[in-house]
N, C-alpha and C positions, 0 to 999 in steps of 0.2 A: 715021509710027510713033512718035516724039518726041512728037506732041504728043497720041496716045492715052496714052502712060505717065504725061506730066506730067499731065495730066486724073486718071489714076487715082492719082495719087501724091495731089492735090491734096482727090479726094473721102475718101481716106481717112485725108489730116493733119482732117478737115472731122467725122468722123465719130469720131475721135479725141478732141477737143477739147469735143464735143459731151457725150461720156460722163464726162468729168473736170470738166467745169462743172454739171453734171446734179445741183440738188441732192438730197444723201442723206438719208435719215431714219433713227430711232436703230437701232442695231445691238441685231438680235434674237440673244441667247443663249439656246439651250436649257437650260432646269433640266436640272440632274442630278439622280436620285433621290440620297440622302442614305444611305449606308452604313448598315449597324447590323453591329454585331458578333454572330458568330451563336452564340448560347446552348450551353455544352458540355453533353456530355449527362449524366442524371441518372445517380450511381455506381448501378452494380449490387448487388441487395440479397443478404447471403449466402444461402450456399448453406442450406436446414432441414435441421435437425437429421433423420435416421434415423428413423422409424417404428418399433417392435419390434414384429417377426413381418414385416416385408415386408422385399422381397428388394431387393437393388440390384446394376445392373448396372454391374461394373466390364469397363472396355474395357481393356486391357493395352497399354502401350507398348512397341514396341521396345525394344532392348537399343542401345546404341550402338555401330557397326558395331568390333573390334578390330583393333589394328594387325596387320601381318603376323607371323606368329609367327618371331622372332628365331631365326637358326643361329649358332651361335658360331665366329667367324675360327678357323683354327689356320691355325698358319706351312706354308706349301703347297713349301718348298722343304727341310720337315727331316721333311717326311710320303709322298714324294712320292721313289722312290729313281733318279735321273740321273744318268748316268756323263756325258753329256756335257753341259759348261760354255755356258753363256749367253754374248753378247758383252758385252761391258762396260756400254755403251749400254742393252742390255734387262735384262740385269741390276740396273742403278740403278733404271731406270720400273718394274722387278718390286718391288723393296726397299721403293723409293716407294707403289708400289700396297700392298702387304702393308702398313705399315704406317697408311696413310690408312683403309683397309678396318677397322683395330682401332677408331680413331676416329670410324666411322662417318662419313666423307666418301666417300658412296659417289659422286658425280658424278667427283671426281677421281681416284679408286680406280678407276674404269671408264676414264677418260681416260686413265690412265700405263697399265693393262694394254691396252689396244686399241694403245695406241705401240709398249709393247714386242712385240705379235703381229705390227703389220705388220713392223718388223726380225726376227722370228724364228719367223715362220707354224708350223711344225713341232714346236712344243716344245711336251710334255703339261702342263711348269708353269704355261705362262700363259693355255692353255686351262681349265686346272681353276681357275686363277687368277679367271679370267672369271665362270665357274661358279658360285664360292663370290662372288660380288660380286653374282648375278644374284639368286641363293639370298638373300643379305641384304638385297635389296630387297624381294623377295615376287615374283620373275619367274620361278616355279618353272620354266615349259615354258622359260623361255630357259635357266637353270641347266643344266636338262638334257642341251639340246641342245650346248651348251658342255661338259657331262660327256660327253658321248656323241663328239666331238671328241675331248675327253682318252683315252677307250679306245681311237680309233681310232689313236693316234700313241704309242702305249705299247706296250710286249713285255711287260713285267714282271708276274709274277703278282700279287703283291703291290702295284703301280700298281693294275691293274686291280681286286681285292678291293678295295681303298679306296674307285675309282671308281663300282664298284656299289653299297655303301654309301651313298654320298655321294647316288645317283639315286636309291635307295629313299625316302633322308630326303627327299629333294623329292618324290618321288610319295606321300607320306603327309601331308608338310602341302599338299598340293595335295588331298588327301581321296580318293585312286586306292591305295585298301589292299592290290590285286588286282594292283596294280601294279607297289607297293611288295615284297611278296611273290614278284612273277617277279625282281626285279632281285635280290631277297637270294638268291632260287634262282642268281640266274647268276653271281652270288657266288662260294658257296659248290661249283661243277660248275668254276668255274677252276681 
């Protein structure tokens, strides 16, 4: 067995050696074609002058789409008539919220009112709170549903008129006029 491997060690130092003494001839390189830079194209000639008596067709462009129609913040704790006191805690992230909500930081204004909800689930302020934050984003159906919250956790006649109110205006810039319409009905039948 030894002296098959050494035979085959030996024919391929043999065969090795053979290839490296082999002499070579000059090294073929392929041409490369030769770049050119590719010609820009010729400007476009203007547009001719109008014909008189022929017609030309203008295509209309869009309008560019507008932001959402703005509702103006009012202070939700001097609109809004609570006999019973907030904790201290939800009280601050309400204060907090109202006043971020005027400067328009609505990501943080939605942040301190969702804090103070979970300390104080039940309170109409921080629901309507919610509302008027959703309303100034342009989330009218969330507005809503957040008003619609506010009625359920309210006695107050006066809570309530505000709160239908406040739903009409969002079913009107949500473009639901018929809608807007039932809400100022249930309004006004409190």
């Amino acid at each position: 067995m030894r002296y098959i491997l050494l035979s085959l060690i030996f024919v391929f130092q043999a065969c090795v050696s053979q290839t490296e003494s082999a002499p070579q001839g000059p090294e073929i390189v392929p041409e490369k074609p030769a770049l050119q830079p590719i010609p820009a194209p010729p400007p476009l000639p203007p547009p001719p002058p109008p014909v008189a008596g022929s017609a030309a067709i203008v295509i209309p462009m869009a309008p560019p789409p507008l932001p959402p129609p703005q509702i103006a913040p009012e202070a939700v704790s001097s609109e809004l008539q609570v006999d019973e006191p907030l904790s201290k805690p939800a009280q601050i992230l309400l204060s907090q919220s109202l006043a971020q909500l005027k400067k328009k930081q609505y990501n943080l204004a939605r942040s301190n009112a969702e804090r103070a909800n979970r300390m104080q689930a039940n309170d109409v302020r921080i629901s309507f709170q919610l509302a008027r934050i959703a309303a100034e984003e342009g989330a009218y159906d969330d507005a809503e549903q957040w008003a619609n919250r506010a009625l359920e956790l309210t006695t107050s006649a006066a809570n309530k008129a505000l709160i239908w109110r406040f739903i009409a205006n969002c079913r009107t810039k949500r473009g639901d006029g018929k809608g807007a319409q039932d809400a100022l009905r249930q309004q006004s039948s409190r």
